[in-house]
Structures are given as C-alpha cells and as structure tokens.
N, C-alpha and C positions, 0 to 999 in steps of 0.2 A: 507576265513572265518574271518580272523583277519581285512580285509578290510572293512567287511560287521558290524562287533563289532564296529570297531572305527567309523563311519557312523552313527549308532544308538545311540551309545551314545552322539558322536554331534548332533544331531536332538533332542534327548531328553537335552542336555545341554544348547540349543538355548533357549529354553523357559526362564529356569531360568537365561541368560544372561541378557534376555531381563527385566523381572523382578526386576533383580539386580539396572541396570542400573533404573528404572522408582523410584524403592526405595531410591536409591541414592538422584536422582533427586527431589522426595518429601520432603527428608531429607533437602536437599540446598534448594531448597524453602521455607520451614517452617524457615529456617533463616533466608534467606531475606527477609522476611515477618517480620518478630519479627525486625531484625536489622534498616529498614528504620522505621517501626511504632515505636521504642522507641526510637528515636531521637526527636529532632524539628524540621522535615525539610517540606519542603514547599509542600509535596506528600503522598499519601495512599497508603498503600500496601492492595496485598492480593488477592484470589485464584480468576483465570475469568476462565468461565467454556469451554471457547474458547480454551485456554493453560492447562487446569487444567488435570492430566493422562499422559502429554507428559511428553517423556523427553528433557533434553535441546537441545539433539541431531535433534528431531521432530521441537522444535522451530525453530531451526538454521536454519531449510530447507523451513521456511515460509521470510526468511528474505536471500533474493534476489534480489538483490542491487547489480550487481557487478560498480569494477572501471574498465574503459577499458584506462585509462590515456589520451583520445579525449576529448576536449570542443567543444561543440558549441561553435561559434562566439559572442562574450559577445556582449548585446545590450547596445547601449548609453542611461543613463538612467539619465533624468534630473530631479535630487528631489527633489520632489513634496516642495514648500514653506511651507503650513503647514500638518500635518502629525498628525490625532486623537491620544490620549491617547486609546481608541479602535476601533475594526473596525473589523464586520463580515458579509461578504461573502454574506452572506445567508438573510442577512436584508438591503443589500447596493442592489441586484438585484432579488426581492422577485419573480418575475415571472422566473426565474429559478429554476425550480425545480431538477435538478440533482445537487445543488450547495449544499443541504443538503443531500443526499444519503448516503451512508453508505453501500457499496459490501462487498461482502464477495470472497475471493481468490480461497476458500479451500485448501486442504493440499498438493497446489505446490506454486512454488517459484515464481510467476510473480507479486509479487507486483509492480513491475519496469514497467509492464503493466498496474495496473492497476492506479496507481498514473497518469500515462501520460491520458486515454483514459477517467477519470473520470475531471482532471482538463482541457484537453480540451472540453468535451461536455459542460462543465458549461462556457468556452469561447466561441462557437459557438453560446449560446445562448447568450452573453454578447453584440459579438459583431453584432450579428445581430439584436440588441433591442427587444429579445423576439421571433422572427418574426422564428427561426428554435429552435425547442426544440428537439434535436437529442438526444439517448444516443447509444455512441460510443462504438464499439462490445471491447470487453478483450480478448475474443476469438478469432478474428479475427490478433489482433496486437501478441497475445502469441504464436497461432499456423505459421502466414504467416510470420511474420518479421523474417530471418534466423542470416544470419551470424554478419549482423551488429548492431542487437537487442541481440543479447547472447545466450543464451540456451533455452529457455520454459520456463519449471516446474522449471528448472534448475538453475534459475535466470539469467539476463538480462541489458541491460545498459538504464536506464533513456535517457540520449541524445541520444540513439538509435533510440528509440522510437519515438521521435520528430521530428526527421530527417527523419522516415520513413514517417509520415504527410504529410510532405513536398513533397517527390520524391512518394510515391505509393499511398496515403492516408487511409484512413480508414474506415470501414463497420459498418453501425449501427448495434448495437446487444442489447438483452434485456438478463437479469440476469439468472439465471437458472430454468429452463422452460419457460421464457418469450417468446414466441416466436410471440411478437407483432414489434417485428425486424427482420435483417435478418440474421444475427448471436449472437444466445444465447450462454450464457458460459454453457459450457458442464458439468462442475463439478457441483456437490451438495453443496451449505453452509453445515459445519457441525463443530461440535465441541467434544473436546472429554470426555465431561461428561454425564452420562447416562441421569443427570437429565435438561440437555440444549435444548432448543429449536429447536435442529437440529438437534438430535442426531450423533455420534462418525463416526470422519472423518476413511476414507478406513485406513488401516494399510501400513505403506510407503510412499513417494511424488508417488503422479500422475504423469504417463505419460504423456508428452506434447499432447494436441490436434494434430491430425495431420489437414491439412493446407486444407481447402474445399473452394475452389473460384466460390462458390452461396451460396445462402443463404439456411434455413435450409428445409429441405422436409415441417417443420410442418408451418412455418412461413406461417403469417397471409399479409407480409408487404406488398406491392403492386410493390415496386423498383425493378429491378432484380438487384444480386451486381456488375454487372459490370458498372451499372450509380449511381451505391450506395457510390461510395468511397468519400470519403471526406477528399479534402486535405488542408492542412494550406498554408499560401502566405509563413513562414518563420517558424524559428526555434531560439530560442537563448540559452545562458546559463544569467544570473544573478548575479550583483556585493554580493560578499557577506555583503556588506554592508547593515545594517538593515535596513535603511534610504529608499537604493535603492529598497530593496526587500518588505519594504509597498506599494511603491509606481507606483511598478510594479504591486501588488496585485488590490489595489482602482483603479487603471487605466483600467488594462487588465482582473483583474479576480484571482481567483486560478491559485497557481504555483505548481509544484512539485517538491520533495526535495528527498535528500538521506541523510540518517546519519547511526551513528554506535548503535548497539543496544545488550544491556551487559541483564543478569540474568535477573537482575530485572524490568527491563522496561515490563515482559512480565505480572508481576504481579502488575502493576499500576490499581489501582483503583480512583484515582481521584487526583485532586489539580495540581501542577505547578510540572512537571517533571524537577529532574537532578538525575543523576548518583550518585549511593552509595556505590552500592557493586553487587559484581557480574560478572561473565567471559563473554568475549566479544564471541558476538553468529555472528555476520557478519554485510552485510549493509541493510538495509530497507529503503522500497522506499514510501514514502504517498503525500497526498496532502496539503499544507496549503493553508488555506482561511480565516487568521483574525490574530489578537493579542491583547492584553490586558494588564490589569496589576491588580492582585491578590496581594492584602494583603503588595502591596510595592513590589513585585514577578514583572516583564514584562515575557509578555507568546507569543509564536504561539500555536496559533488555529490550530488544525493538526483533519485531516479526516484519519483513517484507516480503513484498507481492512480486519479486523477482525473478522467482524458481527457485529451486535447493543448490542450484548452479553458483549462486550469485553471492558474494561475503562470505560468512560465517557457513555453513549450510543455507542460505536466505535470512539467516539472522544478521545484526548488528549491535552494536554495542555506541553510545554515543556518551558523550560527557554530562553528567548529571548535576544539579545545581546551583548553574550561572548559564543557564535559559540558552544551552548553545545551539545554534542559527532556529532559535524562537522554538526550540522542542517542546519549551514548558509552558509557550504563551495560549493553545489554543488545543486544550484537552477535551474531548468529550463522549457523553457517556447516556446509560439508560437503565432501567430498573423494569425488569418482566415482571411483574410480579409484586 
C-alpha cells in the first residue's frame, strides 16, 4: 500500500516538476531578454515561438553537435587573392534553389544532419551547373548513418556525416510530407507556441527514424534507392581561417559548421550575434553560406534548421573573425564531383 502512495504521489508530482522547471525557464529568459536588449550590443533579443514554452532542458536536446575528437583531412586551401566585403550564397548561384531553404529538425537532435544534407544539395547543384537539382533526404542520413554518424535524435558528428557521402552516399528525400523524393523526413515542423504556425512540437526528443533502404510506399519519385544514392568524390574539414573559410564558400558553395550555443542565442531576434549571457546548452550544427559586415560588425550568414519562424526568417547572422563560441573552429565540407 505505501508502495502504491509513494507512486501516486510521484505521478502527480511530475506534473508540477515539470511546470516548475518551464517557470524557471521563463523566468531566465525574460532576463536574457531584458539583459542583452538594454545594452548596446550588436543583437535583438526576444521570445521566437520555435523555443518559446521550452525549457532550457527541451532546447539543449535540439542542439546536437556532438565532438567525436576525428578531423576530416584538412583541404589545401589557396586564398582566394581578392575576398568581397560581402557575399551570399543564394545570389552568387540563383538557380539553386535549396541554397535558400530553410528545414525544420523538429524536436530531435540531428542538426549535425541536417547542416551536412542541406549544404551538400546546394553543392550538388553548384557543382553540376544547375544541371541536378537534388534535395538530399535528413531522413535518410539520421536514421542509416550508425555508429560513425553518432546517435539519431540523439545527436551526431558533422564529419560523420561527410564521410558517409563519401563511402555509402545518400537518398534524395523531400521535407515532411514531400514525398516528391524518396525519402521524406518523418517528423512534423512544429513549434511550441499555441499561436505558431506549426503548432506544439510532441512532448520529449523524438525517437530516431529507424533505417528503411527504399524509398517511402507514398513517394511519387521514379529512382528506386538503391540507384538513388548519391555519393561525394571527397570529404574535408576547413582551415579555421576566415580568409580560408570565404573562400571555400565563393568557390565550392555552402559549408557546415558546429559551434557552442549558450541561453541566449535561442532568443535572438535579429542583428550580428555574440554571446552575453547565459548557460551553455551544447553544440549546434547549421549551415553557412555568406558574410558581411553590419554597422562595422563582420558577420556569417548562417541558415538554421529551426523553421522560417525562428531569428532572421531561420537565418542568423553571428560575429565573424574572432572564432565566436568556436563558429570558425570546426568547418566542414565535400567535393561531388
């Protein structure tokens, strides 16, 4: 009987843990919100309705970056002589249309997927002059890639990823319901405010996909996947040099990057990101394709996997330069062709 007491009143304690913690959470956010907007610094705060209901704990589990301490093989990278004051992606190769896209993850950890399978499709069409307009399945790379990709949902190693290109390749897939590919991403966009355009992601990280080698019953595509895979000739990692990493970009296309990501980055609303305040939540993985310079600010042009809902449209802008929270330490990249 005392077993059966102490049980019930856990279950009914649960709730209000949970609670506590979200209150908490709102609490420390309406500071960081107030703290970075009454300064001068070079960034907006403030509530995106992507993060907005989590707690930091929910955040932490979208940012899925792990380090596995393996480099790819650095590419020799000879810098470019002259190097624009800006330069984006998206208006350097306009018949690429996955170079301005904008996924969404949902509420598991594969950023580390999708940074890799979004900045490769926008190389495949880079390096083919247009001529393959693939978009590369997330699905495919989060649920197939095992041991040497990381965990799922779970998060995942960027150069894993890459490497898998290389040795297994990878499945076109379309977004969730697309099934004009052959592997759609199984999750729903969602976010967790009532009044967001996607409404409130499941409660918990998602279970990893498990691993389906065909494409999906609904698909429309016409390839079966086992002529579907698409592999890269190479894989590298990227001088952290800034110099290096434009010139990777104007040459090859979009790269992906990993960095550290604290409280408040998840409440950016616009301008030149740096670090103010705030507990470190883990590593995140996106894509750059451009940089600039704001107000006397140097920026990367950063694409994330948070919905159109989320910063910038899902863009960001972060400080370019002086490696801020390790943007510039762990670049990496691949050559189709």
């Amino acid at each position: 009987m005392r077993a059966v007491t102490v049980a019930l009143a856990a279950a009914a304690a649960a709730p209000s843990l949970a609670m506590d913690k979200l209150e908490i959470t709102k609490q420390m956010r309406a500071n960081i919100i107030d703290t970075v907007n009454s300064g001068k610094g070079t960034w907006v705060a403030g509530e995106n309705s992507r993060t907005s209901g989590m707690s930091y704990d929910q955040v932490a589990r979208l940012c899925g970056a792990k380090k596995s301490g393996r480099k790819l093989l650095p590419v020799q990278t000879a810098i470019a002589a002259s190097i624009p004051d800006a330069f984006d992606a998206r208006t350097a190769w306009p018949s690429c249309k996955t170079i301005g896209e904008i996924r969404d993850q949902s509420d598991c950890g594969s950023c580390w997927a999708f940074g890799a399978v979004e900045a490769a499709s926008d190389r495949v069409c880079i390096a083919t002059n247009g001529t393959q307009q693939l978009h590369l399945s997330a699905e495919d790379l989060v649920s197939c890639c095992g041991f040497q990709c990381g965990d799922g949902c779970n998060g995942g190693y960027p150069e894993g990823a890459w490497s898998w290109f290389t040795t297994d390749g990878v499945a076109t897939g379309g977004n969730y319901n697309d099934f004009s590919w052959c592997r759609a991403y199984s999750l729903a966009p969602c976010d967790h405010h009532t009044t967001g355009q996607y409404g409130p992601c499941p409660s918990g990280i998602q279970p990893t996909p498990s691993c389906q080698k065909s494409c999906d019953s609904q698909s429309t595509y016409g390839t079966k996947y086992s002529s579907d895979k698409h592999k890269f000739a190479s894989s590298y990692s990227v001088s952290s040099d800034p110099r290096a990493i434009q010139t990777e970009i104007m040459t090859n296309g979009p790269v992906e990057a990993a960095f550290d990501v604290y409280a408040d980055f998840e409440a950016y609303k616009g301008g030149v990101y740096q670090h103010t305040t705030g507990q470190y939540l883990g590593g995140h993985a996106i894509k750059i394709l451009g940089w600039g310079v704001d107000n006397g600010t140097p920026y990367w042009l950063v694409a994330n996997s948070w919905n159109e809902d989320w910063g910038e449209q899902g863009y960001f802008r972060i400080k370019r330069g002086s490696d801020e929270c390790g943007i510039e330490d762990d670049i990496v990249a691949g050559k189709y062709q």
